[in-house]
C-alpha positions in Angstrom: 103.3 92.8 95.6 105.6 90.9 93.0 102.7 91.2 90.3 102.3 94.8 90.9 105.9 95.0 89.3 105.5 92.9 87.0 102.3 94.6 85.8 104.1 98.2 86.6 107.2 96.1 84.1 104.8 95.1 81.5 103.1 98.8 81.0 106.3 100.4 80.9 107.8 98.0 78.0 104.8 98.0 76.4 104.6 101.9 76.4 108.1 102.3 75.0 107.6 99.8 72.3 104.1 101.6 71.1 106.2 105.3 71.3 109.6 104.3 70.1 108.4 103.8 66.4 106.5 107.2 66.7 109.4 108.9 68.3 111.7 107.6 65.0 109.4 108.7 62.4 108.8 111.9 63.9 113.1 112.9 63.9 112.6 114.3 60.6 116.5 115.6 60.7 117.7 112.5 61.4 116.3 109.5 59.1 116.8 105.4 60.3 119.2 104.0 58.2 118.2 101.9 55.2 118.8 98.5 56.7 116.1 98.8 59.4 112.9 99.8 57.9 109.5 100.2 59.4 108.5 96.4 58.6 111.9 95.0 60.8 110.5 97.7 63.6 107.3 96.0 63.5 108.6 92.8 63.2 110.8 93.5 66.5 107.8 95.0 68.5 105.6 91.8 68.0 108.4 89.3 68.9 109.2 91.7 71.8 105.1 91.8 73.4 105.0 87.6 72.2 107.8 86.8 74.8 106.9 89.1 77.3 103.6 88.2 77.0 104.6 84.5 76.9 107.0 85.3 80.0 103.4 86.4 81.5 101.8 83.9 81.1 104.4 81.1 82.4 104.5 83.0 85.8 100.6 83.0 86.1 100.0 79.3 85.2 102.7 78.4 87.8 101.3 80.5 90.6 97.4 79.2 89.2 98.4 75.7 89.3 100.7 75.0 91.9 103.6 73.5 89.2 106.0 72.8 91.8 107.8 69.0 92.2 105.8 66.8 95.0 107.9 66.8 97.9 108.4 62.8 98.5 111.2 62.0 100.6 111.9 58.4 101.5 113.5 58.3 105.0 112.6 57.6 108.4 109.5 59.9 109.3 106.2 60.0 107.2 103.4 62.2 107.4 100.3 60.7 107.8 98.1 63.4 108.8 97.9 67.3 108.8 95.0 69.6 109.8 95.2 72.9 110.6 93.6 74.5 113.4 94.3 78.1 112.8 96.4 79.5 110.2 99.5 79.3 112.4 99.0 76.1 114.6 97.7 72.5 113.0 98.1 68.4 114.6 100.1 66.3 112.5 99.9 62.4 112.2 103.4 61.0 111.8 104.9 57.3 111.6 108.2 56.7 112.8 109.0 53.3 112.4 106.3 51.4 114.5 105.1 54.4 116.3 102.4 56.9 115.6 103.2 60.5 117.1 100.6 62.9 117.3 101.9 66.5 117.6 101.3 70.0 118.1 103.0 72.4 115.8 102.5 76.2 116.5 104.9 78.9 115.9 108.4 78.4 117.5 107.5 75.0 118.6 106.4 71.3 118.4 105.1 69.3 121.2 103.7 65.6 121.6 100.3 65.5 122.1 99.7 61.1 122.0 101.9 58.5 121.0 100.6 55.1 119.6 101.5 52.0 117.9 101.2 52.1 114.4 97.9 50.7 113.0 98.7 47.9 110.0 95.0 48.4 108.7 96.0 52.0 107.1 95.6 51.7 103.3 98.6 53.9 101.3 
């Protein structure tokens, strides 16, 4: 949905950049004044479509690539293991201190499936 309107954004600016030179030379009654000419107009257009395109292209590499800061917190609890079972519930793995939890996360809830001691052969 939020690159529908940024698509739908895109055509629009695009469309008034490609008519608004048109629209200008067309006013016959009412000449630009003799600072701006045609070349500054062009000039403006293709800086205008180079950051919007640039814009673009920023906001598809992020979403193609996943460009987002690993999420490493120090602290107590650390995730071993996840697997999801179906797209709302999966078993996580996780070490707190000495102790291995295995739990059940669905939606609205977590529950403790097994608790062990924490294995020292696990390579990091």
């Amino acid at each position: 949905m939020h690159s529908i309107t940024v698509r739908t954004a895109l055509c629009r600016a695009l469309t008034t950049v490609i008519l608004l030179p048109a629209t200008a030379l067309a006013n016959e009654h009412a000449p630009l004044p003799s600072t701006v000419g045609l070349a500054s107009v062009a000039q403006t257009i293709a800086w205008l479509i180079a950051v919007i395109g640039l814009a673009y292209a920023c906001a598809w590499a992020t979403r193609r690539f996943g460009m987002r800061p690993p999420l490493r917190r120090p602290g107590l609890i650390k995730v071993l293991s996840s697997t999801a079972l179906t797209p709302k519930e999966k078993v996580l793995v996780v070490e707190i201190g000495n102790t291995w939890l295995v739990l059940g996360v669905a939606a609205g809830s977590v529950r403790t499936l097994h608790t062990m001691p924490a294995s020292n052969d696990r390579e990091d």
